[in-house]
TORMARKE-777611 format. One record per residue (C-alpha): residue number from 1; y, z, x. Coordinates in steps of 0.25 Angstrom, whole numbers. Each point is the difference from the previous one (the first is absolute). Layout:
% residues N
    nr      yy      zz      xx
   NUM       Y       Z       X
...
***
This chain:
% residues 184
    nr      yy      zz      xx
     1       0       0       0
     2      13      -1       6
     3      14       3      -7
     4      13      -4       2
     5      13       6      -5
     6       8     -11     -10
     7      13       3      -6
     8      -1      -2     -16
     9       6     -13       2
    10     -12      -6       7
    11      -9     -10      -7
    12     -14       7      -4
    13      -9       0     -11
    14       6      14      -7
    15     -15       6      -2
    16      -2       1      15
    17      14       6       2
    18       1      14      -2
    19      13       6      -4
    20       4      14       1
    21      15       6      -6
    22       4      12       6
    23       6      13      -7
    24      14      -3       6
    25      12      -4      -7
    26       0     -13       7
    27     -12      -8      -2
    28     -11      -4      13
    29     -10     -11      -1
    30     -10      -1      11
    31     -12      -9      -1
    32     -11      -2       5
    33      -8     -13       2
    34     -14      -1       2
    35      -6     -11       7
    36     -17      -4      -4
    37      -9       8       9
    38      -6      -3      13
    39     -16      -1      -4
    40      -4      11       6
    41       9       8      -8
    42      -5       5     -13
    43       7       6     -12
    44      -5      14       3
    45       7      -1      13
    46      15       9       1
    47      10       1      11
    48       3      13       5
    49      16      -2       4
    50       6      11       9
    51      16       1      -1
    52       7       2      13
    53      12       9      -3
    54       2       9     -11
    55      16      -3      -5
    56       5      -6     -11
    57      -5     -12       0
    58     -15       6       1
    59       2      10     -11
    60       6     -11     -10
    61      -3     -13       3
    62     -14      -1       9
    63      -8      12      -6
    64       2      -3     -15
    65      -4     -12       4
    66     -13       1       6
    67      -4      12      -9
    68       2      -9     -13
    69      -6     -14       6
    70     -16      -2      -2
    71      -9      -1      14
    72      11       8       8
    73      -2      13       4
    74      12       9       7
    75     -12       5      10
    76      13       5       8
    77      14       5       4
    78       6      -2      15
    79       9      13       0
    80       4       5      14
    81       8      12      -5
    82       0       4     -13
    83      10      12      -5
    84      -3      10     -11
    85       8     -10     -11
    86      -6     -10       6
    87     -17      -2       3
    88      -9     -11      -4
    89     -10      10       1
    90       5       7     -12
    91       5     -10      -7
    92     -13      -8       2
    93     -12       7       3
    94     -11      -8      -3
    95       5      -9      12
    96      -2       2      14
    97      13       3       8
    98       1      -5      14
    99      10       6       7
   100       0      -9      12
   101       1     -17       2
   102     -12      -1       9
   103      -9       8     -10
   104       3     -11     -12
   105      -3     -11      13
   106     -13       9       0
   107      -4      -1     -13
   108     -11      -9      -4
   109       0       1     -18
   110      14      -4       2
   111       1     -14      -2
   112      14      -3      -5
   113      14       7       5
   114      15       2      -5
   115       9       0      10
   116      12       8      -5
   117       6       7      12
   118      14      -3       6
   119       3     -15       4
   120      -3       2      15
   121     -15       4      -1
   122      -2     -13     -10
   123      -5      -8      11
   124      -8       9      10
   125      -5       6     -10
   126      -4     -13      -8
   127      -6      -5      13
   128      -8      12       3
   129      -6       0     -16
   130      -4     -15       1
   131      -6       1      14
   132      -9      13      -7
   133      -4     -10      -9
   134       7       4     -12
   135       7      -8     -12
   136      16       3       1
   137      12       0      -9
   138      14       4       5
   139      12       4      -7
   140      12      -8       2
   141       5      -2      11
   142     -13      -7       5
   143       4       1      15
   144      13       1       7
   145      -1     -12       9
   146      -6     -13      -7
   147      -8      -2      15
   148      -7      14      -4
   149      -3      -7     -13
   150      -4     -14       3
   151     -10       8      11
   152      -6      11     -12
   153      -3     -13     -10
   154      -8      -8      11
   155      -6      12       3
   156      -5       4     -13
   157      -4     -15      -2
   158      -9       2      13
   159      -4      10      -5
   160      -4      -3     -14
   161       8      11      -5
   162       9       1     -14
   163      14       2       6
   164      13       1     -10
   165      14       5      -4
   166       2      11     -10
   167      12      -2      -7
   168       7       6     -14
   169       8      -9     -10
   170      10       7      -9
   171       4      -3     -13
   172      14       4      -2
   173      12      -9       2
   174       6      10       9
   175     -13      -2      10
   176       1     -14      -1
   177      14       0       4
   178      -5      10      14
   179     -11      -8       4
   180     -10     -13      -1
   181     -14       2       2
   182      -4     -15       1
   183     -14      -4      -5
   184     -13      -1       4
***
C-alpha cells in the first residue's frame, strides 16, 4: 500500500479519499489516497506509524489521523523530553514511546514514520529512516535545500521506499490569503 498526502482539490475517486474535519473553528481537510497493494500485501495487513515529535502538529493533525484510518496502527511516539502537561505516554498508552532517534531506526514493526520535528532535522532525519528501510512522510517543509531533496527522492527510489510530503490545507479565506499549498 503506499499513501500519498493530496490536498481536497486533487482529482481522486472520492471513495478511496478519506476526509477527516477537525473540531476547530476553521475547518481542516486531509486526505489520504491509497494506491492498489503490492501482491504480497494482503488485506489483513496494518501499518504501524510512529510520529517523531510530539507538538501540535502531532497531537492535531497526525495522530487523529492515524487512530481513525483503517490498516494504520500508532505503534509509536518519538518524544525526547516530555514534561508533566505534556507526555505521549499518558496521553497514549497503548503506544510505545521512544525516547531517542536511534531506537525508532532500531525498531523493526515500524514500518511507516512521520517526521514532524523542527525543519533542520527533515533531511537527516528522512535520510536515516529510509536507509533503515522505513516508509517516510514529512511535514512541510520537506527539506531546506532542494540538493537535500533531489538526494532523499533518488534514495527512497533505490531503495524501493514510499517517501512523501505532509501538508495541511485550510479552508477559510483568511488562510488562503496566508498561504498556497500547491497540489499533488
Amino acid at each position: 500500500m503506499a499513501l500519498m498526502a493530496c490536498p481536497v482539490s486533487a482529482s481522486l475517486p472520492r471513495n478511496r479519499v478519506p476526509s477527516l474535519i477537525s473540531p476547530t473553528t476553521q475547518s481542516h481537510r486531509f486526505h489520504l489516497a491509497i494506491t492498489p497493494r503490492p501482491q504480497n500485501e494482503t488485506m489483513s495487513d496494518t501499518i504501524n506509524v510512529c510520529v517523531l515529535g510530539y507538538g501540535l502538529s502531532a497531537k492535531i493533525f497526525q495522530i487523529p489521523y492515524i487512530v481513525l484510518t483503517p490498516g494504520l496502527v500508532l505503534h509509536s511516539i518519538l518524544q525526547r523530553t516530555p514534561t508533566a502537561d505534556n507526555d505521549a505516554s499518558k496521553d497514549h498508552p497503548s503506544a510505545k514511546v521512544h525516547r531517542s532517534f536511534g531506537d525508532v531506526l532500531a525498531d523493526p514493526e515500524i514500518r511507516l514514520t512521520i517526521v514532524g520535528t523542527g525543519n533542520s532535522s527533515h533531511y537527516p532525519m528522512t535520510k536515516a529512516l529510509l536507509e533503515a528501510g522505513k516508509d517516510v512522510m514529512v511535514e512541510k517543509p520537506f527539506t531546506i535545500r532542494t540538493e537535500e531533496a533531489d538526494e532523499l527522492v533518488r534514495l527512497a527510489e533505490s531503495a524501493g521506499r514510499l517517501l512523501t510530503v505532509y501538508h495541511s490545507e485550510f479552508r477559510s479565506a483568511a488562510a488562503a490569503a496566508r498561504r498556497w499549498d500547491g497540489v499533488c
